[in-house]
N, CA, C and O atoms as a GROMACS GRO file, in nm:
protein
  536
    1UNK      N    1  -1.368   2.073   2.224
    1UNK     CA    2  -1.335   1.936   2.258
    1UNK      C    3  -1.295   1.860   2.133
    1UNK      O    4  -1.361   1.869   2.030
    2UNK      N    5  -1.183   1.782   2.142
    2UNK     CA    6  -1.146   1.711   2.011
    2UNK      C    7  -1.196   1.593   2.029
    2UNK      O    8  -1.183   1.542   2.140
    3UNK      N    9  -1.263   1.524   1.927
    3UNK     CA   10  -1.289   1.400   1.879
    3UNK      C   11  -1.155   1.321   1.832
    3UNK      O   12  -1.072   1.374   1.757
    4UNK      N   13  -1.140   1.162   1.894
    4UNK     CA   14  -1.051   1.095   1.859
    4UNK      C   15  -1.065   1.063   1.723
    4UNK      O   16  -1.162   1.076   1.649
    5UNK      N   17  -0.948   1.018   1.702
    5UNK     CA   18  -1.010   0.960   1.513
    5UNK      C   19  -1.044   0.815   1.515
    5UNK      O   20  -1.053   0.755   1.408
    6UNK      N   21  -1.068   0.733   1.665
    6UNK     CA   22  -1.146   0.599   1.673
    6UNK      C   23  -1.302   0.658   1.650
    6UNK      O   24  -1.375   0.605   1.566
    7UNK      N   25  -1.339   0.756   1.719
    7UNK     CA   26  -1.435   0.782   1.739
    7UNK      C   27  -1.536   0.879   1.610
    7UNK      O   28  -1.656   0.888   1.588
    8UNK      N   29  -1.422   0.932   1.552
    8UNK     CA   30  -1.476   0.987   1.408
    8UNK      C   31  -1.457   0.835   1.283
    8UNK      O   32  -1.502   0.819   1.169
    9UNK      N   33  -1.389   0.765   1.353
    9UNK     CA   34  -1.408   0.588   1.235
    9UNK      C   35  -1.572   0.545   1.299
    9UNK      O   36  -1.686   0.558   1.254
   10UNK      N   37  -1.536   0.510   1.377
   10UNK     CA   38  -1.684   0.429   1.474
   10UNK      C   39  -1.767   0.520   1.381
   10UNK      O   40  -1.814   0.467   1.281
   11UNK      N   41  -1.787   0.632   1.401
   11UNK     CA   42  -1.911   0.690   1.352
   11UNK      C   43  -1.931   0.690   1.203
   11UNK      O   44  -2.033   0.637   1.159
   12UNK      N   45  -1.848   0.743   1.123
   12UNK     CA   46  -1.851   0.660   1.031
   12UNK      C   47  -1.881   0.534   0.982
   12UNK      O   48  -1.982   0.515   0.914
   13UNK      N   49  -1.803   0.447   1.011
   13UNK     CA   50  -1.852   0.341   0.973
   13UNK      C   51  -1.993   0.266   0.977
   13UNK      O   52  -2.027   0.167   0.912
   14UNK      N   53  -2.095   0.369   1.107
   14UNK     CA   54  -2.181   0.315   1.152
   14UNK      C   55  -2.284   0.367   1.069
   14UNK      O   56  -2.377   0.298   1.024
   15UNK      N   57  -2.271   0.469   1.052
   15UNK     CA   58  -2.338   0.565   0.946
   15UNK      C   59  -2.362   0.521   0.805
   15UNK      O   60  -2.456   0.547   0.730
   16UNK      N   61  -2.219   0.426   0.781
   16UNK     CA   62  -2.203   0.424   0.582
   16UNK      C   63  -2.249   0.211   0.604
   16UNK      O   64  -2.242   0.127   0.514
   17UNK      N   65  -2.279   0.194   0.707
   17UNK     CA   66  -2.326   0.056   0.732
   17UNK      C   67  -2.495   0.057   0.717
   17UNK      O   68  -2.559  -0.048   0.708
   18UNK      N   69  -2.563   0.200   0.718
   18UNK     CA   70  -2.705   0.173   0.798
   18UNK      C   71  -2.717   0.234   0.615
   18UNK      O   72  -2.840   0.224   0.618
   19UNK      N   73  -2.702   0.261   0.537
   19UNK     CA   74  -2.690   0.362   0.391
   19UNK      C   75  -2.684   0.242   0.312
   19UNK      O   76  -2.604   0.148   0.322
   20UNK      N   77  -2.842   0.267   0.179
   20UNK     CA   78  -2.829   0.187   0.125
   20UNK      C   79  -2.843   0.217  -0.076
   20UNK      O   80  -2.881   0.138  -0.162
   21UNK      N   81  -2.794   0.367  -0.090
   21UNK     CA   82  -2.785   0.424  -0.190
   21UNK      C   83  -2.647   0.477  -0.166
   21UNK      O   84  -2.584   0.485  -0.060
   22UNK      N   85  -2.614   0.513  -0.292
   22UNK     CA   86  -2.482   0.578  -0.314
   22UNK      C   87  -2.490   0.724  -0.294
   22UNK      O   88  -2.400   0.801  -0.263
   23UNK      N   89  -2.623   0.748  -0.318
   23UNK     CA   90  -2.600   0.918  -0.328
   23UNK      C   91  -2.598   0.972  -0.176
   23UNK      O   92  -2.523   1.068  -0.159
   24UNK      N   93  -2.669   0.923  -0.063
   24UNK     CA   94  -2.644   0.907   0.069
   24UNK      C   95  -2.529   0.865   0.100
   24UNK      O   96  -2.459   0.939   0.170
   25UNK      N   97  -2.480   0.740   0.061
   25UNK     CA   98  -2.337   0.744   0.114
   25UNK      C   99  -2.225   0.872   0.059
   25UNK      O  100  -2.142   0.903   0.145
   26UNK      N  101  -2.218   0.932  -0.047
   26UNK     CA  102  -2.187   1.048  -0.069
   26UNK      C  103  -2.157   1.134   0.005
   26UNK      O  104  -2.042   1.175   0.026
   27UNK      N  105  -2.325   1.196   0.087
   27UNK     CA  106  -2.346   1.281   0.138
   27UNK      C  107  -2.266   1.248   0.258
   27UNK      O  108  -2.185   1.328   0.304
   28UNK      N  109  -2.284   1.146   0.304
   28UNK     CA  110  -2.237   1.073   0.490
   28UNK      C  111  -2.117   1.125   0.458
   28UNK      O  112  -2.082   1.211   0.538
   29UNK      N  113  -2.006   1.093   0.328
   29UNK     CA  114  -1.868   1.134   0.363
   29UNK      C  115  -1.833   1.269   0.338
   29UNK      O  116  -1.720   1.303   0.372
   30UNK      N  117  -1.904   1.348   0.289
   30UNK     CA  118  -1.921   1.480   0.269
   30UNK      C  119  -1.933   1.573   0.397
   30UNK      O  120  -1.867   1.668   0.438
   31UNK      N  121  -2.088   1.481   0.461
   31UNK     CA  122  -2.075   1.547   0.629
   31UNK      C  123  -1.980   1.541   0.679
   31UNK      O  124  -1.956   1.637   0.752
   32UNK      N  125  -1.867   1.425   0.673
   32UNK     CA  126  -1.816   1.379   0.750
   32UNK      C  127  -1.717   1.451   0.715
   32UNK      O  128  -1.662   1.497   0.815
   33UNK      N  129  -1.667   1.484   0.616
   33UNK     CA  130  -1.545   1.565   0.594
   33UNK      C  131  -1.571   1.719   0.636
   33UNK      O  132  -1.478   1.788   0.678
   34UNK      N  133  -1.661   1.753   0.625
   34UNK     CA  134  -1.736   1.898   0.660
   34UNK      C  135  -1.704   1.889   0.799
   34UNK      O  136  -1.645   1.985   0.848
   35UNK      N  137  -1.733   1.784   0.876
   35UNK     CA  138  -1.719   1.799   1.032
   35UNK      C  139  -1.563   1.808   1.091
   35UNK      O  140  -1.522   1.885   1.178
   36UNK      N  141  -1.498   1.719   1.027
   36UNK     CA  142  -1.357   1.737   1.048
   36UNK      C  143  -1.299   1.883   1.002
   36UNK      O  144  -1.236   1.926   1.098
   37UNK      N  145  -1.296   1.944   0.930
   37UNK     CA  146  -1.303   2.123   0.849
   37UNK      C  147  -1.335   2.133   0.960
   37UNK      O  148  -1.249   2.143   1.048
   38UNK      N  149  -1.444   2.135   0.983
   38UNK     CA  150  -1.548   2.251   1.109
   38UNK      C  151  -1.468   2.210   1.195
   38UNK      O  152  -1.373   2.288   1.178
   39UNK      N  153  -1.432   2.125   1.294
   39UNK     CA  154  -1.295   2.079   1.397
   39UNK      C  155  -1.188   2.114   1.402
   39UNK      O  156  -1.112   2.106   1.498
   40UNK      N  157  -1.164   2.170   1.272
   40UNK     CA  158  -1.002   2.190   1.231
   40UNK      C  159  -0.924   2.053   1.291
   40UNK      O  160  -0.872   2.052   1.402
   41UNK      N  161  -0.924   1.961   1.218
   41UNK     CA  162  -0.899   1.847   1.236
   41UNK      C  163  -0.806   1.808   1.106
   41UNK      O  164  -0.732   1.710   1.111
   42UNK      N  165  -0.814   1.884   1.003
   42UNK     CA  166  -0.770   1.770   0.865
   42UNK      C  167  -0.643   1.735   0.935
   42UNK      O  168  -0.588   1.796   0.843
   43UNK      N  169  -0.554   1.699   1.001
   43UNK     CA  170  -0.450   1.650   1.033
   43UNK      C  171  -0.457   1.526   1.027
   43UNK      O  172  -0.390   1.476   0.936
   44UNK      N  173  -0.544   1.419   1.124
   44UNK     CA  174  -0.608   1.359   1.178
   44UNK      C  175  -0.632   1.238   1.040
   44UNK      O  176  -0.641   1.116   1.054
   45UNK      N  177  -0.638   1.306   0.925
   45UNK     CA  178  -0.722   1.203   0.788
   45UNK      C  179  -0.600   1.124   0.766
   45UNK      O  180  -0.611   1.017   0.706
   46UNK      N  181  -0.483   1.166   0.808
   46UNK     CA  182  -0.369   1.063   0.757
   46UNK      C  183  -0.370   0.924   0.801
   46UNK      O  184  -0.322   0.825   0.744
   47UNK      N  185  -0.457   0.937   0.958
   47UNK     CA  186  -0.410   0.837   1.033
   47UNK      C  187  -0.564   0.791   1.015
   47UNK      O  188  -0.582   0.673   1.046
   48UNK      N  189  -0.634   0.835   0.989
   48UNK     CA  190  -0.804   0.777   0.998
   48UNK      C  191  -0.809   0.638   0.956
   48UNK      O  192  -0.832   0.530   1.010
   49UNK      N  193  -0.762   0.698   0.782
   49UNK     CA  194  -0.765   0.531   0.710
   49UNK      C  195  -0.746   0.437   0.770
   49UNK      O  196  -0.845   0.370   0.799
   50UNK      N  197  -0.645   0.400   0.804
   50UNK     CA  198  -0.596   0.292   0.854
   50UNK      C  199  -0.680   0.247   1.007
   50UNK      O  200  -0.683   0.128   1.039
   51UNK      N  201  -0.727   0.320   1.069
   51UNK     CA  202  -0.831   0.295   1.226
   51UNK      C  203  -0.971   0.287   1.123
   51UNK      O  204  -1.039   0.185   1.140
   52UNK      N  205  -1.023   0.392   1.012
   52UNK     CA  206  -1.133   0.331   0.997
   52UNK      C  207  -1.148   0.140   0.924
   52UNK      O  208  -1.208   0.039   0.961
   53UNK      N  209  -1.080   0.166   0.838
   53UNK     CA  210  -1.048   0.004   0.753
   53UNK      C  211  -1.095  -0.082   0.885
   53UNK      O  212  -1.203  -0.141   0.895
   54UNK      N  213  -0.981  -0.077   0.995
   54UNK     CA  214  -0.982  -0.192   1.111
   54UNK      C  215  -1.117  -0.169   1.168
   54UNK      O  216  -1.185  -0.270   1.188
   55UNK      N  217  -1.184  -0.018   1.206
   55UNK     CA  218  -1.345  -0.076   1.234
   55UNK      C  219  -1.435  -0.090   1.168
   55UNK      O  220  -1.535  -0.136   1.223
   56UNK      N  221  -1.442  -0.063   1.046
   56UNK     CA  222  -1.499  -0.115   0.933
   56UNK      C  223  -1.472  -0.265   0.964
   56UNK      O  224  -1.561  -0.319   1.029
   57UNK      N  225  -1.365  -0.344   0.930
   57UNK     CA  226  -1.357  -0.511   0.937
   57UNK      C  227  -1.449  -0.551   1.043
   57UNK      O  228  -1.544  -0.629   1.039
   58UNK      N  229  -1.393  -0.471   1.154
   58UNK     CA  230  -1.444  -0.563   1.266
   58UNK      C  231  -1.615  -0.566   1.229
   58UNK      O  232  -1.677  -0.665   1.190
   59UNK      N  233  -1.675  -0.416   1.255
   59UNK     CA  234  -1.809  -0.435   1.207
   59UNK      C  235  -1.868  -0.514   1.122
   59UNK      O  236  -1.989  -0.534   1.129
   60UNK      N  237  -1.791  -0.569   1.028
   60UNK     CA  238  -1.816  -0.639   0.940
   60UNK      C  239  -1.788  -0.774   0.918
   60UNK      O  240  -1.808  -0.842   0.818
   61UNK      N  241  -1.738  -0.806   1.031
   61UNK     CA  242  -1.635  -0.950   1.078
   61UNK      C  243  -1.574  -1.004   0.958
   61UNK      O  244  -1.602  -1.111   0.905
   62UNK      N  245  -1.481  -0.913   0.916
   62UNK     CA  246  -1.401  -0.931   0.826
   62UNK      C  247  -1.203  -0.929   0.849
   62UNK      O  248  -1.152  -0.849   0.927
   63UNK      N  249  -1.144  -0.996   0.795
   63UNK     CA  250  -1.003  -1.033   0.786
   63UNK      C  251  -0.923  -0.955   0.720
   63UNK      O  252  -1.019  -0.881   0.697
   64UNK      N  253  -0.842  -0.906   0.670
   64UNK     CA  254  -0.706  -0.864   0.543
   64UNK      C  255  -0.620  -0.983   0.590
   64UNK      O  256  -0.586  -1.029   0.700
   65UNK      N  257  -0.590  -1.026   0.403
   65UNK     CA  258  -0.547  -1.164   0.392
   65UNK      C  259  -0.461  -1.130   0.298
   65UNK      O  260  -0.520  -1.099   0.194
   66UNK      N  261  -0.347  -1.122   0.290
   66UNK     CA  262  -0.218  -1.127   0.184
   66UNK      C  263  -0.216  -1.239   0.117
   66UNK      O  264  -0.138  -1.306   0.185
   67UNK      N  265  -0.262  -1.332  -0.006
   67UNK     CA  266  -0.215  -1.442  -0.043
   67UNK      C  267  -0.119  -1.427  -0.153
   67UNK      O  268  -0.137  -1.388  -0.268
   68UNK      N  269  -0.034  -1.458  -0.104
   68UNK     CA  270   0.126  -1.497  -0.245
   68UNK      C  271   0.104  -1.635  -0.296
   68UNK      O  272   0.080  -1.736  -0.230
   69UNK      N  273   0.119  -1.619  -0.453
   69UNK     CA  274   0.159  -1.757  -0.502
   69UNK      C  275   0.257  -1.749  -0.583
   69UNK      O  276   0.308  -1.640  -0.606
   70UNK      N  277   0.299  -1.859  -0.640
   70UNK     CA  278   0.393  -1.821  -0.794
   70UNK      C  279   0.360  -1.745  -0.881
   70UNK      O  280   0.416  -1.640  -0.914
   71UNK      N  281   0.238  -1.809  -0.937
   71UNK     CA  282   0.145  -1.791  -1.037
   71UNK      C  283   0.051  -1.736  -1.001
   71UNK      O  284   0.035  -1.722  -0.880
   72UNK      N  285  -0.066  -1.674  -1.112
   72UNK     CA  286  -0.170  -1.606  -1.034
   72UNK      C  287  -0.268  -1.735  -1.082
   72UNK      O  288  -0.262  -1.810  -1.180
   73UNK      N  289  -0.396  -1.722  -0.929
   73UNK     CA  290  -0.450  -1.819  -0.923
   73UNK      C  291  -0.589  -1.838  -0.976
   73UNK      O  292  -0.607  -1.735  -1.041
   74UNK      N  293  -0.652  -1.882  -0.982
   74UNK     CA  294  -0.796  -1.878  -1.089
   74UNK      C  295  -0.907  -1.876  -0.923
   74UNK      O  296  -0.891  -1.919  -0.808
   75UNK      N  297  -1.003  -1.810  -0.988
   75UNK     CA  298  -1.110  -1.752  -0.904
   75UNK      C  299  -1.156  -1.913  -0.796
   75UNK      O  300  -1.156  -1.938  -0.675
   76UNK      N  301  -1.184  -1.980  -0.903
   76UNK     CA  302  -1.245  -2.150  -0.791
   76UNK      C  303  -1.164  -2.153  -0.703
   76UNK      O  304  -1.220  -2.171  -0.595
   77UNK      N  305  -1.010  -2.140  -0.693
   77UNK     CA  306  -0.904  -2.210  -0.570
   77UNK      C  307  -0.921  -2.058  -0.490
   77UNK      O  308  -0.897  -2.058  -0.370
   78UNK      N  309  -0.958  -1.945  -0.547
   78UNK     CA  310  -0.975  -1.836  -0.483
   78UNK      C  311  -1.054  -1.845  -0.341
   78UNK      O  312  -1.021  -1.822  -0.224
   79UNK      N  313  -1.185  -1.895  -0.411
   79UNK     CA  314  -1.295  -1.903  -0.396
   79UNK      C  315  -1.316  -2.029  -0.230
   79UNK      O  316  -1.371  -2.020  -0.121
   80UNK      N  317  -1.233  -2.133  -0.305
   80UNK     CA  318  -1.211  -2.207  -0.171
   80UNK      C  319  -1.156  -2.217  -0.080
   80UNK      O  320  -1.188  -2.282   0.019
   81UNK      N  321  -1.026  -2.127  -0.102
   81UNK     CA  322  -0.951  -2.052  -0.005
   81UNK      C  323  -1.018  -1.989   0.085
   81UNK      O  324  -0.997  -2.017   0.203
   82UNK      N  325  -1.094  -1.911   0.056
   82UNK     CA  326  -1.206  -1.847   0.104
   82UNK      C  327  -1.245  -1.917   0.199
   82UNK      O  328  -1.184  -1.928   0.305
   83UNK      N  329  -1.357  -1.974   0.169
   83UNK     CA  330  -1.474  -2.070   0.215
   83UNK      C  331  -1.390  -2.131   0.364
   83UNK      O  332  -1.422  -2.124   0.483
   84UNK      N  333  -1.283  -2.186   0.301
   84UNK     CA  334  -1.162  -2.251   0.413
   84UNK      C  335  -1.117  -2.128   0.568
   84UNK      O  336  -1.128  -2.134   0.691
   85UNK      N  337  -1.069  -2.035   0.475
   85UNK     CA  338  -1.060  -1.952   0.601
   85UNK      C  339  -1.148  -1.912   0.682
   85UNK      O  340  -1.140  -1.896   0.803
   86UNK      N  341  -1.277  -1.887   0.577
   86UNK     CA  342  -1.397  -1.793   0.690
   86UNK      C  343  -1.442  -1.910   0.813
   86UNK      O  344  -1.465  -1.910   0.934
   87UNK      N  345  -1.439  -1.995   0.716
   87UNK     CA  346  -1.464  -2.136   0.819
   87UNK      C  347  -1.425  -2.147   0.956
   87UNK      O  348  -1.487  -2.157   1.062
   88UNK      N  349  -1.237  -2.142   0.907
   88UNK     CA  350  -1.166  -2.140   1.068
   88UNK      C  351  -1.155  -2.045   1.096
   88UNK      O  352  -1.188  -2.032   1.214
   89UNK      N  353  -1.126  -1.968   1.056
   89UNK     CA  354  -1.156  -1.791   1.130
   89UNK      C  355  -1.264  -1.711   1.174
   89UNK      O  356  -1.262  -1.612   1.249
   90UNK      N  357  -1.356  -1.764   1.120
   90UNK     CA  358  -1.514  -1.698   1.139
   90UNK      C  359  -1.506  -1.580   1.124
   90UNK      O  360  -1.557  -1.502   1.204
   91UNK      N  361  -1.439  -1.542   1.016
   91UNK     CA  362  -1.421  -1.374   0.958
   91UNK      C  363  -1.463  -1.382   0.785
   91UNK      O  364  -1.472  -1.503   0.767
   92UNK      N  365  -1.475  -1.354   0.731
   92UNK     CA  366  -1.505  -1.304   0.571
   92UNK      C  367  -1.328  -1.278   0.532
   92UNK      O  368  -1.271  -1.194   0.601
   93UNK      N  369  -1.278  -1.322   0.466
   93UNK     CA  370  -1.114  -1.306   0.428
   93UNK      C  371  -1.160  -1.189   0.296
   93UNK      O  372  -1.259  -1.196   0.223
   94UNK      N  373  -1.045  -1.076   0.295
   94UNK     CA  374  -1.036  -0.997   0.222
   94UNK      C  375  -0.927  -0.982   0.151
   94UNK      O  376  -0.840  -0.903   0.190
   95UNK      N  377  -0.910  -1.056   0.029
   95UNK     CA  378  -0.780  -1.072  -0.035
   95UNK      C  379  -0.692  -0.971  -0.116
   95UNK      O  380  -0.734  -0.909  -0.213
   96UNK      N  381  -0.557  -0.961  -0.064
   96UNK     CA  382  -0.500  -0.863  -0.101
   96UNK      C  383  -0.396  -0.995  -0.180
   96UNK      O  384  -0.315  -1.055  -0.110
   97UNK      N  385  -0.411  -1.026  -0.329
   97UNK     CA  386  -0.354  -1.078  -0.399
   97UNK      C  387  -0.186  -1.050  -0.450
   97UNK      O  388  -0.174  -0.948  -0.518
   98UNK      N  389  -0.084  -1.112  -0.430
   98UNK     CA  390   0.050  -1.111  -0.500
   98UNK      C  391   0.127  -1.224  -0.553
   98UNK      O  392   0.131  -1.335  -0.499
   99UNK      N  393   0.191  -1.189  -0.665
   99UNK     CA  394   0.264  -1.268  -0.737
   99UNK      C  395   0.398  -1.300  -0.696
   99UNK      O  396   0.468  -1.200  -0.693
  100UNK      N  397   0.456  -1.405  -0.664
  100UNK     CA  398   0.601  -1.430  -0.597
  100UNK      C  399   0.657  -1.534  -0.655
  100UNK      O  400   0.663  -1.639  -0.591
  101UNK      N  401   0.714  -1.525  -0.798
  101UNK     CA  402   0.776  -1.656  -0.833
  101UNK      C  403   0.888  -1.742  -0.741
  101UNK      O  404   0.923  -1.858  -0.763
  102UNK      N  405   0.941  -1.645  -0.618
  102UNK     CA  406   1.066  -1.723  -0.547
  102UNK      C  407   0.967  -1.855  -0.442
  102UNK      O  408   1.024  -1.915  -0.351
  103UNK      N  409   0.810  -1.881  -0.477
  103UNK     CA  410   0.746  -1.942  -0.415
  103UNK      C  411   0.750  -2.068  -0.455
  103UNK      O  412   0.718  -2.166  -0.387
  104UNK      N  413   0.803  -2.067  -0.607
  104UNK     CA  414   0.821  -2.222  -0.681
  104UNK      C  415   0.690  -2.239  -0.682
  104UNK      O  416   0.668  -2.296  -0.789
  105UNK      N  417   0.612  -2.227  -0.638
  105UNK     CA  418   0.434  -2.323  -0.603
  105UNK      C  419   0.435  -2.331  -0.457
  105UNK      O  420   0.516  -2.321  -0.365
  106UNK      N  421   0.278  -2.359  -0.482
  106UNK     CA  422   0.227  -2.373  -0.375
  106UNK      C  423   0.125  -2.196  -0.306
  106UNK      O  424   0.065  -2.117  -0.380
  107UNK      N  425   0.135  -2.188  -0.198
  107UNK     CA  426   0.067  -2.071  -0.138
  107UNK      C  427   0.164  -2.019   0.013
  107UNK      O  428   0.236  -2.085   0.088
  108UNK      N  429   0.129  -1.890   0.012
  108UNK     CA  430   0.160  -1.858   0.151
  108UNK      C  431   0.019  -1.738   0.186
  108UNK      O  432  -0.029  -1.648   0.117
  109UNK      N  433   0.002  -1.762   0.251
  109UNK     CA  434  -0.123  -1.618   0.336
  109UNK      C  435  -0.037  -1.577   0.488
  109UNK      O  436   0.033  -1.650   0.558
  110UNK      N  437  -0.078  -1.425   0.505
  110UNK     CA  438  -0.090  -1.353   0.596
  110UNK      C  439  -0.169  -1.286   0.604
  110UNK      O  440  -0.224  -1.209   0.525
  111UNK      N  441  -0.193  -1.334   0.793
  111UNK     CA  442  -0.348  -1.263   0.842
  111UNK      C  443  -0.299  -1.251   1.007
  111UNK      O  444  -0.227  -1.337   1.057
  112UNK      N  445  -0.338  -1.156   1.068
  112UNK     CA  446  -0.290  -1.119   1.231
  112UNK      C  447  -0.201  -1.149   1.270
  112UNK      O  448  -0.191  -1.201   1.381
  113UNK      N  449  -0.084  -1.122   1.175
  113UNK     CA  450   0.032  -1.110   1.266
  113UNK      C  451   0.089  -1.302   1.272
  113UNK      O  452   0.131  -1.363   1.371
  114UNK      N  453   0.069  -1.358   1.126
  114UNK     CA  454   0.084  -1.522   1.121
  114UNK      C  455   0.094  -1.524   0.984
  114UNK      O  456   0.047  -1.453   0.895
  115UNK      N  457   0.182  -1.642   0.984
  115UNK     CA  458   0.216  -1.630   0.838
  115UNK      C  459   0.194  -1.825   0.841
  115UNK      O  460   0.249  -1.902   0.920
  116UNK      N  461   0.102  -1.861   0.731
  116UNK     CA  462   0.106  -1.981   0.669
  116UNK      C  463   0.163  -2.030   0.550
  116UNK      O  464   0.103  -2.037   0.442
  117UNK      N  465   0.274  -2.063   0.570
  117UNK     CA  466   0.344  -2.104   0.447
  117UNK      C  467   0.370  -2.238   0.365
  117UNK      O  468   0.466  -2.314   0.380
  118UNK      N  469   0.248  -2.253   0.262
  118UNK     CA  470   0.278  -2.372   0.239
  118UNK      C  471   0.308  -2.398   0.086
  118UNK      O  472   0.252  -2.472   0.005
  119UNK      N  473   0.431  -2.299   0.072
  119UNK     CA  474   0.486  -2.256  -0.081
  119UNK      C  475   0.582  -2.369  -0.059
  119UNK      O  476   0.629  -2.405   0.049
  120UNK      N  477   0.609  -2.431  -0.202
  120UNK     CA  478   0.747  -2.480  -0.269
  120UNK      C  479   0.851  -2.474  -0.213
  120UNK      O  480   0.898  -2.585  -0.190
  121UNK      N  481   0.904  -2.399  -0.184
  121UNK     CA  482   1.018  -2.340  -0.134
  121UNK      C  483   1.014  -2.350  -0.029
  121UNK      O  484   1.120  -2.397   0.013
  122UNK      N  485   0.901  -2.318   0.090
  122UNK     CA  486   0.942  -2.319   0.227
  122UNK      C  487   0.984  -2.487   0.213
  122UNK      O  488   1.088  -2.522   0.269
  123UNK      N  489   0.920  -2.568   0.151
  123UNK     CA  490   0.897  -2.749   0.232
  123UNK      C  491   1.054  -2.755   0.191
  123UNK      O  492   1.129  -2.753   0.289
  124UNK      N  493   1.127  -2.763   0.044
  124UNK     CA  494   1.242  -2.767   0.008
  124UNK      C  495   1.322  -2.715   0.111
  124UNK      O  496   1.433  -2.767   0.103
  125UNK      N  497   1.317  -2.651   0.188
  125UNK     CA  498   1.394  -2.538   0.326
  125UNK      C  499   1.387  -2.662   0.381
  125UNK      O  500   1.486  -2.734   0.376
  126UNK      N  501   1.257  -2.710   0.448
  126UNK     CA  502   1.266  -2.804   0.558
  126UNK      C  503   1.335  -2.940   0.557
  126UNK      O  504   1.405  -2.999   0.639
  127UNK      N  505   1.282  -2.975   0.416
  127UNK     CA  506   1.372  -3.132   0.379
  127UNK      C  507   1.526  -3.074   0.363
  127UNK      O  508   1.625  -3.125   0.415
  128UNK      N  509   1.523  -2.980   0.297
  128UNK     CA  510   1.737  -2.927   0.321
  128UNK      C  511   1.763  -2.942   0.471
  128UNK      O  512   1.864  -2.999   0.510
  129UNK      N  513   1.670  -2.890   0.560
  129UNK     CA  514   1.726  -2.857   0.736
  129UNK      C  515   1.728  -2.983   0.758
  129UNK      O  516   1.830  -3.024   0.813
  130UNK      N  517   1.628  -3.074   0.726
  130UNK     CA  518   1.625  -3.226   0.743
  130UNK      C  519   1.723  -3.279   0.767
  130UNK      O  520   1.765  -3.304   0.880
  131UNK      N  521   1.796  -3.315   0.624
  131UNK     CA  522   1.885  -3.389   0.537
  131UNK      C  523   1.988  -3.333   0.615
  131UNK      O  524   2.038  -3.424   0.681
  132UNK      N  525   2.046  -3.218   0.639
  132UNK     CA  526   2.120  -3.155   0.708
  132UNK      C  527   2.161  -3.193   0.841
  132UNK      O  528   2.277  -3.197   0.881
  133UNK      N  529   2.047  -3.222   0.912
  133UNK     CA  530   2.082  -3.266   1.087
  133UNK      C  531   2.098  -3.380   1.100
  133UNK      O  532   2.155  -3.420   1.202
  134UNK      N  533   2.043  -3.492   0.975
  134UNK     CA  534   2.098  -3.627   0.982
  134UNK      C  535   2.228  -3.631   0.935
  134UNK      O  536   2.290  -3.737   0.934
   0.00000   0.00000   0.00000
């Protein structure tokens, strides 16, 4: 019988959640790779990552958050960025940081499939579309 690879994440994740040493968590991914071998499964690890990450988050009521700025930003505005999202999202934001000088300033984040853009450049777009239709 084959095991899905939701179902080899789930278990995982549930396993490396209840583990509160490293040398146990070790072992958990060790079994865990041993079990997939024993399955003849290694196919399956390409696509794991990406299903375990997403039940990992969820278990963890956590986000992936792209934030672009111009510049790179100092930990405090990091920090409140933060605080701001978990707030309205009621998730833990997990920042995947990038540098975008075509941002002029300001910020943009992406999170589920939404993009908040409140860089330099987008507002300059809008006052041009503005100025434009008058």
């Amino acid at each position: 019988m084959n095991i899905s690879i939701n179902k080899y994440s789930k278990a995982l994740s549930s396993v490396l959640n209840r583990e509160d040493s490293m040398e146990i968590t070790d072992k958990s991914i060790e079994n865990f790779l041993k079990l997939v071998e024993r399955k003849k499964q290694r196919k399956i690890l390409k696509r794991f990552f990406s299903v375990f990450e997403k039940n990992w988050q969820e278990k963890n009521n956590e986000i992936n958050v792209v934030l672009s700025s111009a510049f790179e930003m100092d930990k405090e505005t990091v920090q409140i960025l933060s605080e701001f999202l978990q707030e309205h999202l009621n998730k833990k934001p997990v920042f995947r940081t990038n540098i975008d000088k075509s941002l002029l300033g300001g910020i943009k984040l992406e999170f589920d499939d939404k993009i908040l853009d409140l860089s330099v450049r987008k507002n300059l777009e809008i006052l041009r579309n503005k100025f434009l239709e008058n």
